[in-house]
FIKOL-691938 format. One record per residue (C-alpha): residue number from 1; x, y, z. Coordinates in nm, 2 decimals, always signed. Layout:
<tigus>
<tigu NUM; <X; Y; Z>>
...
</tigus>
This chain:
<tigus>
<tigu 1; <+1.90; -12.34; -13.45>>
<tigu 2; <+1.63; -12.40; -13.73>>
<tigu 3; <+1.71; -12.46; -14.09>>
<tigu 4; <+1.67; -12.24; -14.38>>
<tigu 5; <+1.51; -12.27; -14.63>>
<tigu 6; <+1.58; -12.11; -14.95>>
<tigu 7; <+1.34; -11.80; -14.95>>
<tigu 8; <+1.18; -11.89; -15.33>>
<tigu 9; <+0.80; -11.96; -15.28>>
<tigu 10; <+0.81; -12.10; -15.64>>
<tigu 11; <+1.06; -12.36; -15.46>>
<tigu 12; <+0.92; -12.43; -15.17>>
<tigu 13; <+0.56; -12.48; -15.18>>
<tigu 14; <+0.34; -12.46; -14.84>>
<tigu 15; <+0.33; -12.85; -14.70>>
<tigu 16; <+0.09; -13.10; -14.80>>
<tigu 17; <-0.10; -13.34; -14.60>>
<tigu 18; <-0.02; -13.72; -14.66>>
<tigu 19; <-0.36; -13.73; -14.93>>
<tigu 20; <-0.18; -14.05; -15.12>>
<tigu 21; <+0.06; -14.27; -15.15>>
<tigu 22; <+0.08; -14.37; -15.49>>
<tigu 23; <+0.11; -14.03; -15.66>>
<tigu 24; <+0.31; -13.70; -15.61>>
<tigu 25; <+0.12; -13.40; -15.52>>
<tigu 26; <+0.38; -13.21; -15.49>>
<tigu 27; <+0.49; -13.04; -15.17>>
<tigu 28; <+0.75; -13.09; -14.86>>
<tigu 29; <+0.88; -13.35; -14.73>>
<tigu 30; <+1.15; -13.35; -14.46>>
<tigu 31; <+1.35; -13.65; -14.26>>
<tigu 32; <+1.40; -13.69; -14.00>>
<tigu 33; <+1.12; -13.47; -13.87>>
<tigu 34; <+1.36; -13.21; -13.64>>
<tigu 35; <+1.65; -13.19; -14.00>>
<tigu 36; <+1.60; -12.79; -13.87>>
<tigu 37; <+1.72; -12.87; -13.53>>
<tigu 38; <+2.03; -13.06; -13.66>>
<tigu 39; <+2.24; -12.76; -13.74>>
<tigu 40; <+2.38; -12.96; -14.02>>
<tigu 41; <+2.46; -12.91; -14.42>>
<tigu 42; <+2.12; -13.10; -14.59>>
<tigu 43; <+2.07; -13.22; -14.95>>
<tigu 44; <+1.76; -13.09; -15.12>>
<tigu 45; <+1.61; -13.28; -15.34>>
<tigu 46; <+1.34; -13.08; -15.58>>
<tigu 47; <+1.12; -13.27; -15.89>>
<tigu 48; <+1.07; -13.02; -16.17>>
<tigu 49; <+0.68; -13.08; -16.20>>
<tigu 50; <+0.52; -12.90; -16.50>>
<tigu 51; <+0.45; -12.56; -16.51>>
<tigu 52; <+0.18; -12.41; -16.24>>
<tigu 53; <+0.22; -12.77; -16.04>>
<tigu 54; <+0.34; -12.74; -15.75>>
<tigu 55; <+0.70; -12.87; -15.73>>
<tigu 56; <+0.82; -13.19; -15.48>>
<tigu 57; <+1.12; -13.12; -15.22>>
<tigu 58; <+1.24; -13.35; -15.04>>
<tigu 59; <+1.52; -13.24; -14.72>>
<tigu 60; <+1.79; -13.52; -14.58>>
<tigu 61; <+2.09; -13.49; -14.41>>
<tigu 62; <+2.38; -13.48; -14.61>>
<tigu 63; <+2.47; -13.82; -14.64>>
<tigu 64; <+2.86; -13.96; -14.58>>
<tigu 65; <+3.06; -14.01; -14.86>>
<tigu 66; <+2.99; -13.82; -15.17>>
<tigu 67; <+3.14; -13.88; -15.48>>
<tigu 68; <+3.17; -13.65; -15.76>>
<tigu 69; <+3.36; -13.87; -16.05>>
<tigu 70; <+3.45; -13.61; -16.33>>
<tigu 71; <+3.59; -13.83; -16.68>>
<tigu 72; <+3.67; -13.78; -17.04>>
<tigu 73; <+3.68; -14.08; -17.28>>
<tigu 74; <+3.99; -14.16; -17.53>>
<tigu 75; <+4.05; -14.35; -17.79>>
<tigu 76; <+4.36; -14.47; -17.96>>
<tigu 77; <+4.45; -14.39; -18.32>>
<tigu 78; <+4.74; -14.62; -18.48>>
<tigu 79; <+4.88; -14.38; -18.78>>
<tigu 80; <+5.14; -14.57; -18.92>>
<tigu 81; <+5.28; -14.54; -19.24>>
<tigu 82; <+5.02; -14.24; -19.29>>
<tigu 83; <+5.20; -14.08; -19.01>>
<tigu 84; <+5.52; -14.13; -19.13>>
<tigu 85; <+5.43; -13.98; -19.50>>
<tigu 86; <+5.32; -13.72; -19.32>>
<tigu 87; <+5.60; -13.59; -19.10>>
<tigu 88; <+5.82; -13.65; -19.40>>
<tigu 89; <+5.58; -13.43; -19.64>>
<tigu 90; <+5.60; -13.14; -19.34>>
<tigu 91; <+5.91; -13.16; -19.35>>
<tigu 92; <+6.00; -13.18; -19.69>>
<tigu 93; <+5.75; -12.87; -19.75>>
<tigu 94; <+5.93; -12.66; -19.43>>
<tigu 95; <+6.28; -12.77; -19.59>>
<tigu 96; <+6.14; -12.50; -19.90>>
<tigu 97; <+5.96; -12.21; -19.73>>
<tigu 98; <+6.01; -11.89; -19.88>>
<tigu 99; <+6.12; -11.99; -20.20>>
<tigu 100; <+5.85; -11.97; -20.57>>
<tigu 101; <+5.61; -12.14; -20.45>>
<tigu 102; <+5.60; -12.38; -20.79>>
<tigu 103; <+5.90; -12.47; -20.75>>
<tigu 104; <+5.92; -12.55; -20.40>>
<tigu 105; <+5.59; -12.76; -20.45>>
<tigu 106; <+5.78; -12.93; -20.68>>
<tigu 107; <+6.13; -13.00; -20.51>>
<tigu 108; <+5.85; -13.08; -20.18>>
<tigu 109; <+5.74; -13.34; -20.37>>
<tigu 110; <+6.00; -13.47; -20.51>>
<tigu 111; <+6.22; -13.48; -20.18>>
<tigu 112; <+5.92; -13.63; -20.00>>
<tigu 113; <+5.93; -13.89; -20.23>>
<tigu 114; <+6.28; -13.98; -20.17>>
<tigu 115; <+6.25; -14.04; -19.86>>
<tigu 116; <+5.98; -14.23; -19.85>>
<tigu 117; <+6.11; -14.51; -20.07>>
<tigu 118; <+6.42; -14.43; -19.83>>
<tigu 119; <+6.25; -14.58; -19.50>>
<tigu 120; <+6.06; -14.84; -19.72>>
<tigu 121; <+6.36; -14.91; -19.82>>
<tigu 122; <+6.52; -14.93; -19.51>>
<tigu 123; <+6.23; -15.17; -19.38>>
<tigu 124; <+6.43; -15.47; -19.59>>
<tigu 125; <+6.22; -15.73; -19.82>>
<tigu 126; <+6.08; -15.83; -19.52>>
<tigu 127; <+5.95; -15.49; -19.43>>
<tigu 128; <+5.85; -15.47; -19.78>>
<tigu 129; <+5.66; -15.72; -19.79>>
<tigu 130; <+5.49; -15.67; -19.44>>
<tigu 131; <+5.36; -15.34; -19.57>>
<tigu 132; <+5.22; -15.45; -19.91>>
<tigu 133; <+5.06; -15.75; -19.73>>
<tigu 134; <+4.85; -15.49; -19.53>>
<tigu 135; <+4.82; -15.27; -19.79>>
<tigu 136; <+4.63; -15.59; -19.97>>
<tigu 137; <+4.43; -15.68; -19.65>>
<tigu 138; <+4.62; -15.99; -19.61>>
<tigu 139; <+4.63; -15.89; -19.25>>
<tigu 140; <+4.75; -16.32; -19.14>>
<tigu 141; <+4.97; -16.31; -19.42>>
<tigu 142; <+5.11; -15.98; -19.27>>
<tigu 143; <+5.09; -16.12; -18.90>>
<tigu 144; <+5.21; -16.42; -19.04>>
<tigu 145; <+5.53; -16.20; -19.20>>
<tigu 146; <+5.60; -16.05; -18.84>>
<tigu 147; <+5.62; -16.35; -18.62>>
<tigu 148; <+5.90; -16.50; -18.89>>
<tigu 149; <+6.08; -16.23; -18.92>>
<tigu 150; <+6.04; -16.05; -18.52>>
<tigu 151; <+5.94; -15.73; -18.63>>
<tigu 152; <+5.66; -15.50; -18.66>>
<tigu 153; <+5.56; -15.23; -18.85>>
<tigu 154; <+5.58; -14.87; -18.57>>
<tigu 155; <+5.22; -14.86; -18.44>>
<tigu 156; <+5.32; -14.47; -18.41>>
<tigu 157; <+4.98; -14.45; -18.13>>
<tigu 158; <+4.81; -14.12; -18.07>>
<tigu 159; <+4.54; -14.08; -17.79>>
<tigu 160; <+4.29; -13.93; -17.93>>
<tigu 161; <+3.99; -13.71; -17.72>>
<tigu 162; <+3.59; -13.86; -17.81>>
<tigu 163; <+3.42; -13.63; -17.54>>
<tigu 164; <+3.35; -13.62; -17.17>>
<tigu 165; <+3.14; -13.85; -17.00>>
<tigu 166; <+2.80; -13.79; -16.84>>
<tigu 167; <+2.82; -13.76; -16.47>>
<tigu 168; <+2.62; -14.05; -16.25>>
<tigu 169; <+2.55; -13.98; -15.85>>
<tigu 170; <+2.45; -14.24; -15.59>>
<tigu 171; <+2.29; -14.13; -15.26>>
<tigu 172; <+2.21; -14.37; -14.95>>
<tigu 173; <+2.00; -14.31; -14.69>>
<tigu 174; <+1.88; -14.51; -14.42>>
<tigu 175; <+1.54; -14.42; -14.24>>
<tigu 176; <+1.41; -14.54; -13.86>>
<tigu 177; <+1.11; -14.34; -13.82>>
<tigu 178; <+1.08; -14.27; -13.43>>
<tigu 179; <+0.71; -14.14; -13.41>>
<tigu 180; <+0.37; -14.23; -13.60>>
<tigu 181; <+0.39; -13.92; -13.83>>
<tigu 182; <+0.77; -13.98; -13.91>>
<tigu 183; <+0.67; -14.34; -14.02>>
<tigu 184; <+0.43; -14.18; -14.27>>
<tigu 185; <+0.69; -13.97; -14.41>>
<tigu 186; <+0.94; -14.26; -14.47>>
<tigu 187; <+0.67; -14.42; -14.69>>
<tigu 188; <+0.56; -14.13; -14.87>>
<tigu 189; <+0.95; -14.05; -14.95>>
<tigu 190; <+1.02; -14.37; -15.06>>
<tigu 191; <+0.68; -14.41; -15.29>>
<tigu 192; <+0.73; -14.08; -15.44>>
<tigu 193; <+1.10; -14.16; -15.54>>
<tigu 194; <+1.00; -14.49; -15.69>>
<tigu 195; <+0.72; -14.33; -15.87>>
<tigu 196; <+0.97; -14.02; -16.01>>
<tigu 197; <+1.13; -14.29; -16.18>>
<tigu 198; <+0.87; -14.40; -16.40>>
<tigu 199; <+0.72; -14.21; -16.76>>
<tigu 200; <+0.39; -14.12; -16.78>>
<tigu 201; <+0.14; -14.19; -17.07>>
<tigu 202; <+0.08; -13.89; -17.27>>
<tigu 203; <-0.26; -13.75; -17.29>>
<tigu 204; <-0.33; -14.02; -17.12>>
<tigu 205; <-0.28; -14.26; -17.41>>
<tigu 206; <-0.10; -14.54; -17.49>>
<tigu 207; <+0.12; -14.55; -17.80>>
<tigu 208; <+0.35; -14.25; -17.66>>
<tigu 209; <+0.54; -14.12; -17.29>>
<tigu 210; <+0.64; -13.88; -17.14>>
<tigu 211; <+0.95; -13.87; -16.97>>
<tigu 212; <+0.98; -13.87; -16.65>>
<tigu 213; <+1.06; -13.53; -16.43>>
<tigu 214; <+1.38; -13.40; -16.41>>
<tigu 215; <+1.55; -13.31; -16.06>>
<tigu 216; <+1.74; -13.04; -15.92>>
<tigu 217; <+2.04; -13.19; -15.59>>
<tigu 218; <+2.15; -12.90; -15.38>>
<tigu 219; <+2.36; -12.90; -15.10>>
<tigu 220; <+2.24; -12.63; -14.87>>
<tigu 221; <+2.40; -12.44; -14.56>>
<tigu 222; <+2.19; -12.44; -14.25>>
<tigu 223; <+2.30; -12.08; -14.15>>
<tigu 224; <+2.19; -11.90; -14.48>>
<tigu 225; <+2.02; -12.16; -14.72>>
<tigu 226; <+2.28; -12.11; -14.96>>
<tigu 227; <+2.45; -12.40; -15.14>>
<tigu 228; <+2.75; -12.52; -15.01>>
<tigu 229; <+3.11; -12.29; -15.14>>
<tigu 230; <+3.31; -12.63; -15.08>>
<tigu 231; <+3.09; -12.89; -15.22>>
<tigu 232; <+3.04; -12.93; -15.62>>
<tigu 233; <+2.74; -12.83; -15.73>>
<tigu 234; <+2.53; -13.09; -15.95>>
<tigu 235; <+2.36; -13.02; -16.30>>
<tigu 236; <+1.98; -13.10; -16.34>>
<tigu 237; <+1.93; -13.50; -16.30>>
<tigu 238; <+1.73; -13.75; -16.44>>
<tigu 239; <+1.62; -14.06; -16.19>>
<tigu 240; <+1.78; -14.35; -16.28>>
<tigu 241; <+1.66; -14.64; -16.00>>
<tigu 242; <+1.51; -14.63; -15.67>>
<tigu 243; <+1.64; -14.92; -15.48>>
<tigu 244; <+1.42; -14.99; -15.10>>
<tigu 245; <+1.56; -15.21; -14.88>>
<tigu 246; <+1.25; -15.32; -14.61>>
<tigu 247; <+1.45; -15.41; -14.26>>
<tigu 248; <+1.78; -15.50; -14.35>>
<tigu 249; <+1.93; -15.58; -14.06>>
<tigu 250; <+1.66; -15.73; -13.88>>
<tigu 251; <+1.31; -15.85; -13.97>>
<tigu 252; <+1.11; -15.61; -13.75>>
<tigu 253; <+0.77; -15.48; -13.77>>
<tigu 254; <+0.57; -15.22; -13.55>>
<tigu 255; <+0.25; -15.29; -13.40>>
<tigu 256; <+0.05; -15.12; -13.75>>
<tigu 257; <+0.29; -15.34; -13.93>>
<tigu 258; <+0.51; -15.04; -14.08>>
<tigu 259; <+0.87; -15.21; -14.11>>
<tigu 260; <+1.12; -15.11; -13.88>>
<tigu 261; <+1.38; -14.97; -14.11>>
<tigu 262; <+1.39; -14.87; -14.47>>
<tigu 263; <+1.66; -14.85; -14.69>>
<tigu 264; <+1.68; -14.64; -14.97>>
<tigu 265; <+1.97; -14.63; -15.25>>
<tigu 266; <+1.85; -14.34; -15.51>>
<tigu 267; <+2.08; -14.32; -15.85>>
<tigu 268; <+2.05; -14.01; -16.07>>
<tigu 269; <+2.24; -13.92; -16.41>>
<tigu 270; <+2.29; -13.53; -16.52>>
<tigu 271; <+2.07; -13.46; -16.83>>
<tigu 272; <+2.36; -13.38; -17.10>>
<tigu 273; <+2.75; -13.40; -17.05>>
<tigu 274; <+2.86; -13.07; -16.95>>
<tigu 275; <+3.15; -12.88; -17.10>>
<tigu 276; <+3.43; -12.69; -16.91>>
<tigu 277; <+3.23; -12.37; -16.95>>
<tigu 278; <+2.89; -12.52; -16.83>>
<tigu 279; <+3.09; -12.62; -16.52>>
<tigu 280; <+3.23; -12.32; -16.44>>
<tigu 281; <+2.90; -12.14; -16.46>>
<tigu 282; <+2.70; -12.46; -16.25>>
<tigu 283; <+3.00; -12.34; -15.96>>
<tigu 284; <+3.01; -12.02; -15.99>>
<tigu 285; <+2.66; -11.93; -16.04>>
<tigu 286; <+2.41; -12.25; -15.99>>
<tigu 287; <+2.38; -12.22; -16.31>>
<tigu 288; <+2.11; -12.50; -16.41>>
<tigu 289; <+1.99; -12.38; -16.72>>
<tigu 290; <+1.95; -12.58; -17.06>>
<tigu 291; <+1.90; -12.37; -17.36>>
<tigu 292; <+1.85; -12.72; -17.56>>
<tigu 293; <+1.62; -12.87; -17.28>>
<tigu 294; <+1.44; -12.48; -17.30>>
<tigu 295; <+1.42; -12.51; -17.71>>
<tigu 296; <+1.30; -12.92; -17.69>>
<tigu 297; <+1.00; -12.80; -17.42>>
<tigu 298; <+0.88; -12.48; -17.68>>
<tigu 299; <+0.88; -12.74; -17.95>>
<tigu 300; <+0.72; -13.00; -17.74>>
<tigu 301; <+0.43; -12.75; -17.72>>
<tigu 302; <+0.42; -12.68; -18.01>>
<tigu 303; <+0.37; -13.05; -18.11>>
<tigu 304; <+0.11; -13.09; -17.85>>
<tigu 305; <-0.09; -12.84; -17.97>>
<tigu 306; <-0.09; -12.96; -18.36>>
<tigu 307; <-0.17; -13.31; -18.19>>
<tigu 308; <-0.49; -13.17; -18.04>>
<tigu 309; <-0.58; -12.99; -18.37>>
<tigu 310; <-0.53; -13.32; -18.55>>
<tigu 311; <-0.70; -13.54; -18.28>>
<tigu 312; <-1.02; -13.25; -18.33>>
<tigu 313; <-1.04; -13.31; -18.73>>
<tigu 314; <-1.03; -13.64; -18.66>>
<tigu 315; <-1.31; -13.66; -18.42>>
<tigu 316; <-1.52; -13.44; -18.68>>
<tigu 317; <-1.47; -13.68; -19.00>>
<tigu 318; <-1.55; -13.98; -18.78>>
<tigu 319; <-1.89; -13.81; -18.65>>
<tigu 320; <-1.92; -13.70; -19.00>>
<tigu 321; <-1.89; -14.01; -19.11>>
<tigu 322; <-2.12; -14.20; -18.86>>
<tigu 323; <-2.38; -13.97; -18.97>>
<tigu 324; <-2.40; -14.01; -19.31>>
<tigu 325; <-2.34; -14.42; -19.25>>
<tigu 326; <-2.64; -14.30; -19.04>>
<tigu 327; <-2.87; -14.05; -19.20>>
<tigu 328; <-3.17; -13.94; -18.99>>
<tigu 329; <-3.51; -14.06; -19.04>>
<tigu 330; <-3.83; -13.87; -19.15>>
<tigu 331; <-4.00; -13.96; -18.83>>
<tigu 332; <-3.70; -13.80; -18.65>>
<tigu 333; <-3.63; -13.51; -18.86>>
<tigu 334; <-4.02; -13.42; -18.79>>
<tigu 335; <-3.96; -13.47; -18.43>>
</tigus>
């Protein structure tokens, strides 16, 4: 049975011939040669080129093993005393609700304050003086305090949430090609991954990049060239490393020299962390979209263009300044 393709000509470009192996040209790329024979789920790999370039996609087997690690990040918060002035103002204020509001402000305050110097007071001297030494940043003195005397003032610990975490995926593939042409392919793969992780000089200068292409990782079904219902879908990916491994397992050549085997251990990072909602639209919709990424590209042109204006006035005052550095001569103006 053949594979399908997704039917989106702005996806899949016709294939290229093998013009270079130093730069991407865009195009197909597919390993092993007969993936459409396999009858098997494949991971497409597509570089988001720049606009009216053709786009690179690359087709493997779905590899073994893929991990999907969703996190959030916490940190702790020690409230302490503040904690403890605050429960006791809550409470003091809840103990009053309905009555004048002056005067329960007043009777709020003045019963908070109570038992305040209650649990101070129920701390000891020791306590006492535990407290005021941290209150004076004498934090030794305080520790110092603590050790004697075997207590501690109550931590009173809350976890609190920082954000979620940007996602990383790791994909391994091994590659033995088993013709001429399937040699060629491994090579161009491999140099076109390796070169995806690179930025390119802008305008082909040198003070500032450009980043490098983003990608696009779906995980495709054979019979219809959708994506995968029972595999979580991946947001739009920055290249992190390329990792080749030439002959691993045993230092082989072919008779043109081509190595035997090659290893290939690709990392790639989502572009921003995702919230629940960005989530739940990536499975339920493919939703790849980046209104951010969408407003930093209109201002990017924006810039561009202003940078070409600029680079023109500049080119005028320098030739208007090599001329009058310069002036003509009679004999030439008569010429």
């Amino acid at each position: 049975m053949a594979i399908n393709i997704p039917n989106a000509t702005e996806f899949i470009p016709r294939a290229i011939p093998f013009k270079s192996n130093n730069a991407s040209t865009g195009g197909v790329l597919k390993f092993p040669e007969n993936i459409g024979d396999l009858n098997r789920p494949y991971v497409w790999f597509r570089c988001k080129t720049k606009p009216g370039e053709a786009p690179l996609n690359i087709y493997f087997p779905c590899p073994q093993g893929l991990a999907f690690n969703d996190g959030a990040a916490y940190n702790t918060i020690d409230m302490g005393l503040i904690d403890t002035i605050g429960e006791i103002a809550n409470a003091s204020i809840n103990a009053f609700q309905g009555k004048d509001k002056l005067e329960a402000s007043l009777n709020a305050a003045k019963e908070g304050g109570q038992r305040i110097m209650k649990e101070i007071k129920s701390a000891g001297g020791l306590g006492a003086g535990i407290l005021a030494a941290r209150k004076l940043g004498a934090d030794k003195v305080a520790t110092s305090l603590e050790l004697r005397g075997q207590v501690i003032q109550n931590p009173k610990t809350n976890t609190a949430f920082s954000g979620n975490t940007v996602r990383s995926f790791q994909f391994d593939f091994k590659m033995i090609g088993r013709s001429v042409n399937e040699v060629k392919i491994i090579d161009k793969i491999q140099n076109e991954f390796r070169n995806q992780v690179y930025a390119k000089r802008l305008n082909g200068g040198n003070i500032m990049l450009k980043y490098p292409n983003q990608w696009e990782i779906r995980f495709i079904d054979p019979r219809n060239g959708q994506e995968l219902n029972y595999v979580p879908k991946i947001y739009s990916c920055y290249l992190l490393a390329s990792n080749t491994i030439i002959n691993s397992t045993s230092n082989t050549y072919r008779k043109d020299m081509s190595p035997y085997e090659v290893d290939m251990s690709l990392q790639f990072q989502e572009t921003k962390v995702l919230t629940r909602d960005e989530i739940e639209s990536l499975e339920n919709n493919g939703d790849r979209t980046s209104s951010a990424q969408e407003a930093a590209e209109s201002i990017l042109g924006e810039v561009e263009t202003l940078t070409n204006s600029a680079k023109n006035l500049v080119d005028k005052k320098i030739s208007e300044a090599a001329k009058a550095l310069n002036p003509p001569t009679e004999e030439g103006q008569n010429q």
